[in-house]
C-alpha positions in Angstrom: 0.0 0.0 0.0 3.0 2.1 1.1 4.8 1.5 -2.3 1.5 2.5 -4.2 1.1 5.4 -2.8 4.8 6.6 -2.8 4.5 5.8 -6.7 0.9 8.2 -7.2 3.2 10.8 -5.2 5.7 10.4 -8.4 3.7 10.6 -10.8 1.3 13.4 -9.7 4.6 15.7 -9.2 5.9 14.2 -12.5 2.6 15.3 -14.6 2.3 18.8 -12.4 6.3 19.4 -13.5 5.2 19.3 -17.0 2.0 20.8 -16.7 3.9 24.0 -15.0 7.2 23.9 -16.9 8.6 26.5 -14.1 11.6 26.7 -12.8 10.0 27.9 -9.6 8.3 25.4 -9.1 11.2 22.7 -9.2 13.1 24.8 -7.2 10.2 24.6 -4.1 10.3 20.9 -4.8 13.8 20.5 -4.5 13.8 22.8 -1.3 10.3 22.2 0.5 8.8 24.6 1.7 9.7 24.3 5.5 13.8 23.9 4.8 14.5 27.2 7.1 13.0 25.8 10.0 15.7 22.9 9.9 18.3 23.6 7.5 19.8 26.2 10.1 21.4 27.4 6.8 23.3 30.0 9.0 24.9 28.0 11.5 26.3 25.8 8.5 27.6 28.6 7.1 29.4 29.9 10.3 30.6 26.1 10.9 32.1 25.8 7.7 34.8 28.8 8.5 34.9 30.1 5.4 37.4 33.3 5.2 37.0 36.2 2.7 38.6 35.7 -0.5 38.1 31.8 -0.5 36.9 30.2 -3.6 33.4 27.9 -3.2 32.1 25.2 -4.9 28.1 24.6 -4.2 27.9 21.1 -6.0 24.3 20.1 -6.2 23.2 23.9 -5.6 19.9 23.8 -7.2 17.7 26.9 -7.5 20.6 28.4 -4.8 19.5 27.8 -1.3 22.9 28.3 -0.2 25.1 29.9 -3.3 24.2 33.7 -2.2 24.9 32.7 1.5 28.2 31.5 0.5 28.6 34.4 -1.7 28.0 36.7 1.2 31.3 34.5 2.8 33.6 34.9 0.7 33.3 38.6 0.2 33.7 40.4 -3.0 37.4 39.4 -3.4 35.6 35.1 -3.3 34.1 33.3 -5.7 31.0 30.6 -5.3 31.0 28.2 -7.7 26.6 27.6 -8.0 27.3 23.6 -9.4 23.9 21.3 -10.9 23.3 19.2 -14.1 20.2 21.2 -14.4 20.2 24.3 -16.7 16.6 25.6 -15.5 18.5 25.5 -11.8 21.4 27.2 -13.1 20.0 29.7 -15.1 17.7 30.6 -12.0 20.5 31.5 -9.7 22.3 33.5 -12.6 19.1 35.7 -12.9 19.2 36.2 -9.3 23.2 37.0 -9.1 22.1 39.7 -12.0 18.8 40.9 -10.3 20.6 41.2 -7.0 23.9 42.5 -8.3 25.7 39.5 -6.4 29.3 39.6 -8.6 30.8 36.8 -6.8 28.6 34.0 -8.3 29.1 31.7 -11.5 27.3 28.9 -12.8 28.4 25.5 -14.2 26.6 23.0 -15.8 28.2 20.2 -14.8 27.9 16.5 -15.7 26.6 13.6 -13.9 30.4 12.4 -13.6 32.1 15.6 -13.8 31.2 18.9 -11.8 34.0 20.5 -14.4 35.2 22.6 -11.4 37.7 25.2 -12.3 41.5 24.3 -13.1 42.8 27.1 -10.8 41.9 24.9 -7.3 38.9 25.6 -4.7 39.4 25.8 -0.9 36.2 24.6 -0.1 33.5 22.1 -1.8 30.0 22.2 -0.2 26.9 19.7 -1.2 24.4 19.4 0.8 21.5 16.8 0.5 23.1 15.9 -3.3 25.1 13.2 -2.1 22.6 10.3 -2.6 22.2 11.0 -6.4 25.8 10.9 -7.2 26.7 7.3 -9.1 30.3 5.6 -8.3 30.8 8.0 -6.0 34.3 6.7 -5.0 35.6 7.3 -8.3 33.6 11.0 -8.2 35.4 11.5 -5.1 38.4 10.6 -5.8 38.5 12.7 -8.8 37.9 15.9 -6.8 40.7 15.1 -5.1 42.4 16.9 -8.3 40.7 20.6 -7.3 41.4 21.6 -3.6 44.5 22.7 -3.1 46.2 20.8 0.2 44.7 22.6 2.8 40.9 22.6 0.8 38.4 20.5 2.5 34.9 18.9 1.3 31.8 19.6 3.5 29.1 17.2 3.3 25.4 17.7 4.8 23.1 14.9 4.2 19.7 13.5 4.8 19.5 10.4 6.9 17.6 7.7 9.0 15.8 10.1 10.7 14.1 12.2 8.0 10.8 10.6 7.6 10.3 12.2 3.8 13.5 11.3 2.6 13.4 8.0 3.8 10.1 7.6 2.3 11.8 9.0 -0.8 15.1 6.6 -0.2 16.7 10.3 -0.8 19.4 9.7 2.1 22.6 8.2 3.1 23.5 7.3 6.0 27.0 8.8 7.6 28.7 5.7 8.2 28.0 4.9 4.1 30.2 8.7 3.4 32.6 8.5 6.1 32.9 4.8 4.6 33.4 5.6 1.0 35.4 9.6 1.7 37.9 7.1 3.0 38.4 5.1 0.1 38.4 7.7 -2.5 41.4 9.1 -0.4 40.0 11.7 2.5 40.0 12.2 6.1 37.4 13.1 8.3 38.1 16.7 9.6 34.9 17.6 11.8 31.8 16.2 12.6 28.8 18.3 13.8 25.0 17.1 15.2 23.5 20.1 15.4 21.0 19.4 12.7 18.0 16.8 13.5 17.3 15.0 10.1 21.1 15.6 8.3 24.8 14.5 9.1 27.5 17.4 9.0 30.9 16.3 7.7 33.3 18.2 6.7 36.6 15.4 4.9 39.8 16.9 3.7 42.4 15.1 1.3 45.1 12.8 2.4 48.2 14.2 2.1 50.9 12.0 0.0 53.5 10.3 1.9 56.9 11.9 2.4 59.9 10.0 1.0 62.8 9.5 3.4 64.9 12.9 3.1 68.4 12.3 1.6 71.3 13.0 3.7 73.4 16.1 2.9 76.5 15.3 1.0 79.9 16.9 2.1 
């Protein structure tokens, strides 16, 4: 009966998608309407320790729930990174950078195996409740490895067990599953906070590479 009923929930939000065709309207479905009351999108922020100037990636940012709090972050001398396979998504948060004169902010349209981050390194990657859609994630992982620079870190928050909705939806993972797999693809667990009631809070950084033995000075 369950299954049934989670499968009508589908499909109705399927058919109203196309019916609407608004970006809007994805965007509250991706975001709920409630998400301030439990996201505590501030106190992620200020646990995150961001410092002006840092460069952002939001991967999985959607219609921007926390790209212009980053933004506000880094300062004007930052850059946030707004990340999502989704154009309607990205496109949304570039018409609000413009609308809101928010210079900081750029888009990319990234692939399912490939955020196509920047070349020139980031000193902090954020997703938050993207985690479950990504596929071979321990070769995704492992591939970001390639953009922070040694001291850059990867912050994770993520639905779990104790959402009701997303378990309904199977939209979680549980935080032994990520601290599980961070470690394979090559990262360390750095901090881990449980301040938030239906979402872990991890923030990994990469493993540095082993030092060779240092050669002896020759006289």
């Amino acid at each position: 009966m369950l299954q049934r009923a989670t499968k009508l929930i589908k499909i109705q939000l399927l058919i109203l998608f196309l019916l609407a065709g608004c970006a809007r309207l994805k965007q509250c479905a991706y975001e709920g309407f409630t998400r301030d009351q439990w996201q505590q999108r501030d106190r992620v922020i200020e646990s995150l320790q961001i410092r002006p100037g840092d460069r952002v990636a939001d991967i999985g940012s959607g219609g921007g729930y926390f790209v212009f709090a980053l933004a506000k972050a880094v300062g004007p001398d930052g850059k946030v990174y707004g990340v999502d396979t989704d154009k309607e998504m990205n496109d949304l948060v570039a018409q609000e950078a413009k609308k809101e004169g928010v210079g900081n902010v750029e888009v990319i349209l990234a692939k399912p195996d490939d955020p196509l981050l920047p070349s020139s390194g980031i000193d902090l990657i954020f997703t938050s409740n993207t985690y479950h859609h990504i596929d071979n994630r321990v070769s995704y992982l492992t591939n970001l490895r390639k953009q922070p620079p040694p001291n850059g870190r990867i912050a994770i928050t993520e639905f779990d067990r104790r959402g009701w909705l997303a378990g309904l939806w199977q939209h979680y993972t549980p935080s032994e599953f990520i601290k599980r797999e961070m470690e394979q693809a090559g990262y360390s667990l750095q901090n881990e906070f449980n301040f938030l009631d239906r979402q872990s809070f991890l923030i990994f950084a990469p493993n540095q590479p082993a030092q060779g033995p240092t050669a002896a000075p020759s006289n």
